[in-house]
C-alpha positions as CSV (number, residue, x, y, z in Angstrom):
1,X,-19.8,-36.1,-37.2
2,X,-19.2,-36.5,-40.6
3,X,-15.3,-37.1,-42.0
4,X,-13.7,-34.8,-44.3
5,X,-12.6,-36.6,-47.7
6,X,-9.1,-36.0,-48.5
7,X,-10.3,-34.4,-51.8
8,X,-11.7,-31.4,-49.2
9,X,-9.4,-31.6,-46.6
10,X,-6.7,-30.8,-50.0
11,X,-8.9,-28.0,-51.1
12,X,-9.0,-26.4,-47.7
13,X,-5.5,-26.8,-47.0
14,X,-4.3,-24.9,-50.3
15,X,-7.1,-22.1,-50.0
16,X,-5.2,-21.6,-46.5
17,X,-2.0,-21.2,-48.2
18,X,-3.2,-19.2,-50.9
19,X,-4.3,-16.7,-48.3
20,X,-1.3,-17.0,-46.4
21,X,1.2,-16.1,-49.0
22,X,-1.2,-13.1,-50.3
23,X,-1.2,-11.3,-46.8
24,X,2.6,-12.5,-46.5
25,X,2.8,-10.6,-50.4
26,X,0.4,-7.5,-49.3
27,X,2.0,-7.1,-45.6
28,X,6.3,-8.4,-46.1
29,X,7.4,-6.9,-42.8
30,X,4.4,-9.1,-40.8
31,X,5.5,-11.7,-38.6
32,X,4.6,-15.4,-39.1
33,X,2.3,-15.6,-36.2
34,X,0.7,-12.2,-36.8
35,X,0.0,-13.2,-40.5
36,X,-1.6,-16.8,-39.2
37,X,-3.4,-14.5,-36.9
38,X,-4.8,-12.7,-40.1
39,X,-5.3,-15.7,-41.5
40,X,-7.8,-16.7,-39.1
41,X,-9.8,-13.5,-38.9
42,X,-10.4,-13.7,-42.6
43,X,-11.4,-17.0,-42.7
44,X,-13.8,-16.6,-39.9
45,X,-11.8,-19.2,-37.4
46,X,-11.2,-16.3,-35.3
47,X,-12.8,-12.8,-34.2
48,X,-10.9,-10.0,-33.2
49,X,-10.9,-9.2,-29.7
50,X,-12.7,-5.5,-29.1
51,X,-10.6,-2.8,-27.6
52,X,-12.0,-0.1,-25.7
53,X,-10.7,2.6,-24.5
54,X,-12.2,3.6,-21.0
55,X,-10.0,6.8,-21.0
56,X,-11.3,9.8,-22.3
57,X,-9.9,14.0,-22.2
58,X,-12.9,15.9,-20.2
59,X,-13.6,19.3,-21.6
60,X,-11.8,20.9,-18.9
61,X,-13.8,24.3,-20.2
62,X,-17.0,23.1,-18.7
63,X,-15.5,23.3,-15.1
64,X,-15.6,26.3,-12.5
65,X,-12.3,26.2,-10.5
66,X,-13.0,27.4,-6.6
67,X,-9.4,27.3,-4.8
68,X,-9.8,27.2,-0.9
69,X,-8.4,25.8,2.1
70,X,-8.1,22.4,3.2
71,X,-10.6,22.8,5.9
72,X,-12.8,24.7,3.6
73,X,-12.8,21.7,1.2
74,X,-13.6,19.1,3.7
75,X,-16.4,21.2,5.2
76,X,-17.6,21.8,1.7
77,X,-18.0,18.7,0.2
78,X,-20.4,17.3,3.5
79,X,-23.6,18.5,1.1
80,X,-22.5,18.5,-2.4
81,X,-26.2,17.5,-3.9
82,X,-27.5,19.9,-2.0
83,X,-25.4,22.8,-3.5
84,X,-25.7,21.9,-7.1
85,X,-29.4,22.2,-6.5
86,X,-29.3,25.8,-5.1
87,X,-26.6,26.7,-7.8
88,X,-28.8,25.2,-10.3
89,X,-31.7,27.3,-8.6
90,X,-29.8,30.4,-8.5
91,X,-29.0,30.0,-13.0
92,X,-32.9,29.4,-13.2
93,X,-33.9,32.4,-11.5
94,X,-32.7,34.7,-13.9
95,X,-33.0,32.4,-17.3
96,X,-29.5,31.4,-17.7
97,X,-28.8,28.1,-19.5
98,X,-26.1,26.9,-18.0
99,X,-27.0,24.4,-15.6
100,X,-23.9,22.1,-13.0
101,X,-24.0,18.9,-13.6
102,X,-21.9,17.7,-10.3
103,X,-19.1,18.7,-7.7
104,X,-16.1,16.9,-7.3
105,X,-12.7,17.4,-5.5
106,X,-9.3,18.3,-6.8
107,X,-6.9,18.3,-3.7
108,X,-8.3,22.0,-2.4
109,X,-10.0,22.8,-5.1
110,X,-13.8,22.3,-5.7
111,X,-14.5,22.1,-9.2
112,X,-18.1,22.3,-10.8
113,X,-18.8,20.3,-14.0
114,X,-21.3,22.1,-15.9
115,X,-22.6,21.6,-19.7
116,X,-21.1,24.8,-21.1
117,X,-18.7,26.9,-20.2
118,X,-19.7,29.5,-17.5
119,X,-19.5,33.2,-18.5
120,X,-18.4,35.8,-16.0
121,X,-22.4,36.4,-14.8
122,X,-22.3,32.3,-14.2
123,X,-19.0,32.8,-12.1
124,X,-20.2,36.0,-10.1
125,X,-23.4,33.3,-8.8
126,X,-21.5,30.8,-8.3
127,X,-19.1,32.6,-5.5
128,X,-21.9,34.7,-4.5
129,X,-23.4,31.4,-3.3
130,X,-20.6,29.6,-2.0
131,X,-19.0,32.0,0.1
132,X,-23.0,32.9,2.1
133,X,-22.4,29.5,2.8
134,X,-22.3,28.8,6.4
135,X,-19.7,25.8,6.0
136,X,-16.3,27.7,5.1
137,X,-14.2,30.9,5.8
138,X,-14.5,33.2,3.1
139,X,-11.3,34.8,3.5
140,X,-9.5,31.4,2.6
141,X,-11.8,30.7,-0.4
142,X,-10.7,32.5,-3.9
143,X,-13.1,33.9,-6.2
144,X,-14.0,31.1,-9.2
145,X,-12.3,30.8,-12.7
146,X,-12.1,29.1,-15.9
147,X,-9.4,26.6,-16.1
148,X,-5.9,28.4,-17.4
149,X,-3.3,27.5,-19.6
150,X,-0.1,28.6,-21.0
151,X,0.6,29.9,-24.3
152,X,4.3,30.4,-25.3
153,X,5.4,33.5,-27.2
154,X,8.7,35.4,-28.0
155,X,9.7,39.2,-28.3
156,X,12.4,40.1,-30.8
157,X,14.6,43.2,-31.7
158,X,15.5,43.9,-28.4
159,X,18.9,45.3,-27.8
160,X,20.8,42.7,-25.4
161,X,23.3,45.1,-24.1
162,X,22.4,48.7,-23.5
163,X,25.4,50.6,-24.7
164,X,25.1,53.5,-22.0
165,X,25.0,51.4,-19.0
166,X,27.3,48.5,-20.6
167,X,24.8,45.8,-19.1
168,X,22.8,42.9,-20.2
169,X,18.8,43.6,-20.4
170,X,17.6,40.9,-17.6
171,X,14.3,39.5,-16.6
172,X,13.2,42.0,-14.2
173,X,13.6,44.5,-16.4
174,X,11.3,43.2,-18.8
175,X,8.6,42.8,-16.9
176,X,8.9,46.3,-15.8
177,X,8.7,47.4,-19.5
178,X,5.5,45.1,-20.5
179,X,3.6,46.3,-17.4
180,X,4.0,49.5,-19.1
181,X,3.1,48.8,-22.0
182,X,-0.5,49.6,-22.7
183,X,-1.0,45.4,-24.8
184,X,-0.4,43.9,-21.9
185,X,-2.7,45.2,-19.6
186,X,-4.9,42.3,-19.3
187,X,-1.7,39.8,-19.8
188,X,-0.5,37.8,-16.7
189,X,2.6,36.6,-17.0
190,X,3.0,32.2,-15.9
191,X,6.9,32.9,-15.1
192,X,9.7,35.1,-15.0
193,X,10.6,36.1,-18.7
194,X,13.8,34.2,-20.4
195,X,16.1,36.2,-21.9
196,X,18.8,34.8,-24.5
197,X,21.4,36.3,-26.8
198,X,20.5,35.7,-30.6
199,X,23.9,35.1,-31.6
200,X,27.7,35.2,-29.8
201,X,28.3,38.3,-32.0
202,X,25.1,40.0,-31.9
203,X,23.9,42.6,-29.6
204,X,20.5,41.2,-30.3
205,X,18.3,39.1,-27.9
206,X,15.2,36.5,-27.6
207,X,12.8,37.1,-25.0
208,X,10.7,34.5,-24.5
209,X,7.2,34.6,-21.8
210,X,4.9,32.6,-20.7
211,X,1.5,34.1,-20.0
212,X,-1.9,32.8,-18.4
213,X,-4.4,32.1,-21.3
214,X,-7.6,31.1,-21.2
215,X,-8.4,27.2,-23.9
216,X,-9.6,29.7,-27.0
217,X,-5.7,31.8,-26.9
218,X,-7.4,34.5,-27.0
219,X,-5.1,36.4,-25.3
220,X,-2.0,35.2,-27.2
221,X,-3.9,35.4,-30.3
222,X,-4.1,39.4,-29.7
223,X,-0.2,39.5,-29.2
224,X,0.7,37.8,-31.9
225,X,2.4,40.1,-34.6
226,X,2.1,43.0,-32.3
227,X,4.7,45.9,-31.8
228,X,5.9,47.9,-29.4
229,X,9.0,50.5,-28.3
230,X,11.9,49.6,-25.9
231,X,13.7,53.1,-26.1
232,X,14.6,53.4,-30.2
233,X,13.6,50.2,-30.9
234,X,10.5,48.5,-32.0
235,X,10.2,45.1,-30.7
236,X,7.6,42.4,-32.2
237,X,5.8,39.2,-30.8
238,X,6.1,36.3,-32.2
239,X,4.7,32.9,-31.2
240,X,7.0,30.1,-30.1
241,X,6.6,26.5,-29.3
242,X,6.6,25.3,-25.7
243,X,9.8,25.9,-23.6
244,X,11.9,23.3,-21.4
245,X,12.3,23.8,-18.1
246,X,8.4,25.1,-17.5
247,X,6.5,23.7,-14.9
248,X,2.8,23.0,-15.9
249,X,-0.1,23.8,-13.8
250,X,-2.3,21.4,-12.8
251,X,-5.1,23.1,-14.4
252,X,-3.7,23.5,-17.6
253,X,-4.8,21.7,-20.6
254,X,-3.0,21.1,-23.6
């Protein structure tokens, strides 16, 4: 192995400092060790070490949800290749694209993967086959769904205190006006409406709701802006952020 001369070992040395005090010029707030870390990588003495992240969001929209009991479940799962075949078969039969890629399960839910989400004719199949399945009790298995979510949204221009009856509008009567109200036909609500004064000397109050949504927010999307009566007023929807206090559903995504 052949010696370094001084002369080169010199050189080296204040090439190694130069570098040094530019990333120590470029990056002030660095740490000594992180910059000789740097250093190294520049100079080739070290390579950075490859991070990977195994972790990855599934596109919970590609799944078909199928609640049932915990006997149905373990029943179920006994033949799970078998059943994405015959789902499989049942899509090819009348030219649908959609095709299930695998079962898995989720407590006592089944949930089929599939490569796109499944339209309502998919979701009709799909229950049509698994409850003529001999394996489980249809009356304890739901019918299949998309997964939910919750969007967040807020009614204003309510009256807080009805003059005539000298009491506070609550909860329950809120949801007794929406599910009159011809908007929310198609809206499920994800828990009891909140209901908040605007200010200590107003007579004005915040509703806020939570409703069931599918991932596009379609459904919030058309309530957005919206307007309705509540006796002589008009109230409006509004979209809020999420609320405290709101338990998620395991299905959800965000």
């Amino acid at each position: 192995m052949q010696k370094k001369s001084y002369a080169q070992a010199s050189s080296n040395v204040s090439n190694t400092t130069r570098e040094i005090l530019k990333i120590k010029e470029a990056f002030s707030s660095l740490q000594n060790k992180k910059i000789e870390q740097v250093q190294k990588i520049i100079s080739g003495e070290s390579k950075p070490k490859l991070c990977i992240n195994m972790t990855s969001k599934r596109p919970l929209y590609k799944q078909v949800i199928v609640s049932m009991s915990i006997d149905n479940a373990k029943n179920f799962v006994k033949d799970l290749s078998a059943y994405i075949v015959n789902i499989n078969r049942s899509f090819k039969n009348i030219k649908l694209d959609v095709i299930a890629n695998f079962i898995h399960i989720d407590n006592k839910d089944i949930v089929i993967s599939t490569n796109k989400a499944a339209s309502p004719l998919n979701l009709q199949l799909i229950e049509k086959y698994i409850k003529n399945t001999h394996c489980i009790e249809t009356e304890h298995t739901e019918s299949p769904r998309l997964p939910q979510s919750k969007s967040y949204l807020k009614i204003i221009s309510i009256l807080y205190l009805s003059k005539q009856s000298n009491t506070h509008i609550s909860p329950d009567v809120i949801e007794k006006i929406l599910n009159n109200v011809h908007i929310f036909n198609d809206i499920i609500l994800a828990s009891k409406p909140r209901v908040i004064k605007m200010f200590s000397k107003s007579n004005m109050a915040i509703v806020w709701i939570n409703i069931w949504n599918a991932q596009s927010s379609t459904k919030a999307k058309s309530l957005i802006n919206r307007m309705f009566n509540i006796r002589s007023f008009i109230a409006t929807i509004c979209g809020a952020n999420m609320n405290s206090r709101v338990p998620q559903c395991k299905n959800c995504w965000k």
